[in-house]
C-alpha positions as CSV (number, residue, x, y, z in Angstrom):
1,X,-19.1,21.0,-17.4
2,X,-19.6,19.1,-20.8
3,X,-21.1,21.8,-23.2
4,X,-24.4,19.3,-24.3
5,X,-24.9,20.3,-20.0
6,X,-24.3,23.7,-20.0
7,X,-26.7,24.2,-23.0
8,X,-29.5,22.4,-21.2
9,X,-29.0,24.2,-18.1
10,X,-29.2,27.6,-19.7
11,X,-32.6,26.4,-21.3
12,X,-34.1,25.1,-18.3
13,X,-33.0,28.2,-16.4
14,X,-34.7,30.2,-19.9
15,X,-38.4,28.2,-19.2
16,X,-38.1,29.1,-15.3
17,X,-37.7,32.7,-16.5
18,X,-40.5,32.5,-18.8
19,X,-42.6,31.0,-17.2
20,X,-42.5,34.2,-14.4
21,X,-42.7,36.6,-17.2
22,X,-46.3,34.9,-18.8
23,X,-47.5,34.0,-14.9
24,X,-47.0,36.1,-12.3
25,X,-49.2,38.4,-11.2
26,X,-52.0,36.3,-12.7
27,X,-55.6,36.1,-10.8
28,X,-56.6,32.5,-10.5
29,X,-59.2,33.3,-13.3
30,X,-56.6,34.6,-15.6
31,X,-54.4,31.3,-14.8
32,X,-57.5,29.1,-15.3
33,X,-58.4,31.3,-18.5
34,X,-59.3,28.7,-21.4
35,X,-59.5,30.5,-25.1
36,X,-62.3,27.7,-26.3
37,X,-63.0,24.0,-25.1
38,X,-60.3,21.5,-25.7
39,X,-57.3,24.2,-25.5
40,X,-55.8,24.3,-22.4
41,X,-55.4,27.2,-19.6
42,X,-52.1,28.6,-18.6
43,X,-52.3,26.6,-15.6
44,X,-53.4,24.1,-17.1
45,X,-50.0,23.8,-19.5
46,X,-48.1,24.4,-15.9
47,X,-49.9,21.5,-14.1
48,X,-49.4,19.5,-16.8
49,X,-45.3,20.4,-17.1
50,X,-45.3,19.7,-13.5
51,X,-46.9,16.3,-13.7
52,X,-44.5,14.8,-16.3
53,X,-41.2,16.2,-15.2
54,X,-42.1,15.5,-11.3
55,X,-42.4,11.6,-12.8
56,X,-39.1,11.5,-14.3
57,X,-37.1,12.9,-11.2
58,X,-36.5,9.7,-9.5
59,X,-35.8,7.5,-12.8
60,X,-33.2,10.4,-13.8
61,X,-31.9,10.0,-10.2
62,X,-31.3,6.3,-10.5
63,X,-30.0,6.3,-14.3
64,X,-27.5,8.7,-12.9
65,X,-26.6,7.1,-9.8
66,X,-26.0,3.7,-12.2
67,X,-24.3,5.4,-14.6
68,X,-21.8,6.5,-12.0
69,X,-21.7,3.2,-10.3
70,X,-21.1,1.5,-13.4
71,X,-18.2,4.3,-14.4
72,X,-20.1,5.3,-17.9
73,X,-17.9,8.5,-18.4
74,X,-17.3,10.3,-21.1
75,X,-17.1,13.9,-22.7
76,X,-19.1,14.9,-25.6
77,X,-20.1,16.4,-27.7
78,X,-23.5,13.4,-27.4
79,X,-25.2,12.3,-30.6
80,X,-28.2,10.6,-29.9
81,X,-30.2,7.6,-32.0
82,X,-32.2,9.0,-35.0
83,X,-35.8,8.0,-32.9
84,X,-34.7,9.7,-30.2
85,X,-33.5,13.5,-32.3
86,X,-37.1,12.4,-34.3
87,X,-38.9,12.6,-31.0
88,X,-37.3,15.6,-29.4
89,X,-37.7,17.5,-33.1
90,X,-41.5,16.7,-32.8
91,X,-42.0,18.2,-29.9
92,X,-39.6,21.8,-30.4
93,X,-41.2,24.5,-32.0
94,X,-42.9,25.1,-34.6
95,X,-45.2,23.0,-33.5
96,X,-45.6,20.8,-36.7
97,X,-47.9,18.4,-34.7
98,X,-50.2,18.0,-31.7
99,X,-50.4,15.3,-29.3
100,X,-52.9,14.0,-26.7
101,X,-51.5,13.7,-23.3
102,X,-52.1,10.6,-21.8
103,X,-54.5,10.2,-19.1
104,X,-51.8,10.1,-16.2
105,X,-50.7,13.3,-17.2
106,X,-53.7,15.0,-18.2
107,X,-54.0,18.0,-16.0
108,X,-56.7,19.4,-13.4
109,X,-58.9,21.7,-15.0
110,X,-58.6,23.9,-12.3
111,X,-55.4,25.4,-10.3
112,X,-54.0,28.0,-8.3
113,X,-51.6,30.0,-9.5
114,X,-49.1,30.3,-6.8
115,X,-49.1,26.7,-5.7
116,X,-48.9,25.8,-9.3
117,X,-46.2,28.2,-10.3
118,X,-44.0,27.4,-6.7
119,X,-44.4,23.6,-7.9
120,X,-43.2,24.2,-11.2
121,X,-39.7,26.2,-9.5
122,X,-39.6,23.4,-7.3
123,X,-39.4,20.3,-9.6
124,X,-37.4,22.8,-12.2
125,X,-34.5,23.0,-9.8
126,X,-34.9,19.3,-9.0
127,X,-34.4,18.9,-12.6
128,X,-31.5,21.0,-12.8
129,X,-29.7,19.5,-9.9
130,X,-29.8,16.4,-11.7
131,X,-28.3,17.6,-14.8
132,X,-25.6,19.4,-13.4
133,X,-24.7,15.4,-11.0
134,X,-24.8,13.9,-14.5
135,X,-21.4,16.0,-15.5
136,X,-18.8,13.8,-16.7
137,X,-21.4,11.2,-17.7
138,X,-21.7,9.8,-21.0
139,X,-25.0,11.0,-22.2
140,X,-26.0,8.2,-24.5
141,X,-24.6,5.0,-22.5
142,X,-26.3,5.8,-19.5
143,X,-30.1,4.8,-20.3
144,X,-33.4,6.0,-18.0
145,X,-36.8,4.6,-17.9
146,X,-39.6,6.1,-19.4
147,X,-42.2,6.3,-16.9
148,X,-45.2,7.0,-19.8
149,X,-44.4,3.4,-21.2
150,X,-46.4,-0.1,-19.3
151,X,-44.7,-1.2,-16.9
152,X,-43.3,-3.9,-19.0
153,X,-42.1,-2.3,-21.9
154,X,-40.3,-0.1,-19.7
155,X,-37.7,-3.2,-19.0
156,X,-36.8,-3.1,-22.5
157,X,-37.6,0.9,-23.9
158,X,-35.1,2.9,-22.5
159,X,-34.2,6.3,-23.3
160,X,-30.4,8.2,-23.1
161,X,-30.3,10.3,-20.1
162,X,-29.1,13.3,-22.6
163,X,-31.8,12.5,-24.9
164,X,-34.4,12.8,-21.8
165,X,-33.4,15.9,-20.6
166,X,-33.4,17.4,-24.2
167,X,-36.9,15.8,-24.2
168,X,-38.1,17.4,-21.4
169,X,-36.6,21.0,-21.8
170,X,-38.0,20.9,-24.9
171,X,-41.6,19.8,-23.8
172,X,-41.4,22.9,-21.3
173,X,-40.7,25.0,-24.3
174,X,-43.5,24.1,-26.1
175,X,-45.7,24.3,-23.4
176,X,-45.0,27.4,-22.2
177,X,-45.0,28.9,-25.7
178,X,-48.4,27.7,-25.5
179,X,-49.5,29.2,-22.6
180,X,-48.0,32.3,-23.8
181,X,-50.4,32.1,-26.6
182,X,-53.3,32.3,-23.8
183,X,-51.8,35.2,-22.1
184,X,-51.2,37.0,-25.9
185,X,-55.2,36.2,-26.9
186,X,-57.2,38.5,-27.5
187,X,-60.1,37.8,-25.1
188,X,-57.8,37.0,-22.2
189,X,-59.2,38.2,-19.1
190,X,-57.9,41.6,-18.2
């Protein structure tokens, strides 16, 4: 396995494995626990992982399943374009800046722990299947949609499959750090 693989593997299996030590054994008041109006609850930051990454599943599927058809092999190590490390870096920790979420992937103010937490495991090792079938891929030639774009730009905005990946381990991180940060408050629900 290409090492640029490996290392996004071992992060994605590092946010399943934190996200079971900040969540599990939470009530659903704990998990539904906001610190102040407009920050979100743990489950909130969960539902919301679960949301964007269950929407990418099927254009990572296909971006693959082209990239084989249409032999775009190669080895690494991947460098990607300089919008694409700029996007990724805005989004690791520190967090330098906050976004909104759009409205499609604004989560549910309310949900239940283990439904939440079994979705998140699910769509995780959907995730990680699909990394491990884009072995032998080249990273940056083999180009996946971006669901969050308008239907039309998506014809002509396209991301590198290694780039979306980073993009969405890296989104995990930062979410999950932030529902650590509602676990580690100081009026969370005991």
């Amino acid at each position: 396995m290409s090492e640029d693989l490996a290392i996004l593997i071992a992060e994605m299996d590092a946010n399943a494995s934190h996200l079971e030590s900040i969540a599990t054994g939470l009530s659903r008041e704990q998990f539904n626990w906001r610190p102040e109006t407009g920050r979100w609850s743990i489950g909130q930051c969960v539902s919301h992982l679960n949301i964007v990454n269950a929407g990418d599943l099927v254009p990572l599927r296909i971006a693959i399943e082209n990239g084989r058809t249409r032999g775009l092999t190669g080895a690494g190590p991947f460098r990607y374009g300089a919008i694409s490390r700029k996007f990724i870096a805005g989004m690791d920790l520190p967090m330098k800046t906050k976004f909104k979420a759009p409205k499609s992937y604004a989560p549910p103010v309310d949900a239940e722990p283990k439904n939440t937490i079994a979705e998140y495991a699910r769509v995780s090792a959907a995730l990680r299947k699909l990394a491990v079938s884009a072995d032998g891929l080249d990273l940056v030639r083999v180009k996946t949609t971006l669901v969050a774009l308008p239907a039309p730009l998506r014809v002509f905005v396209k991301m590198a499959l290694g780039a979306r990946l980073t993009l969405l381990t890296t989104h995990d991180r930062r979410h999950l750090w932030q529902a650590e940060q509602v676990r580690n408050h100081g009026q969370f629900p005991g």
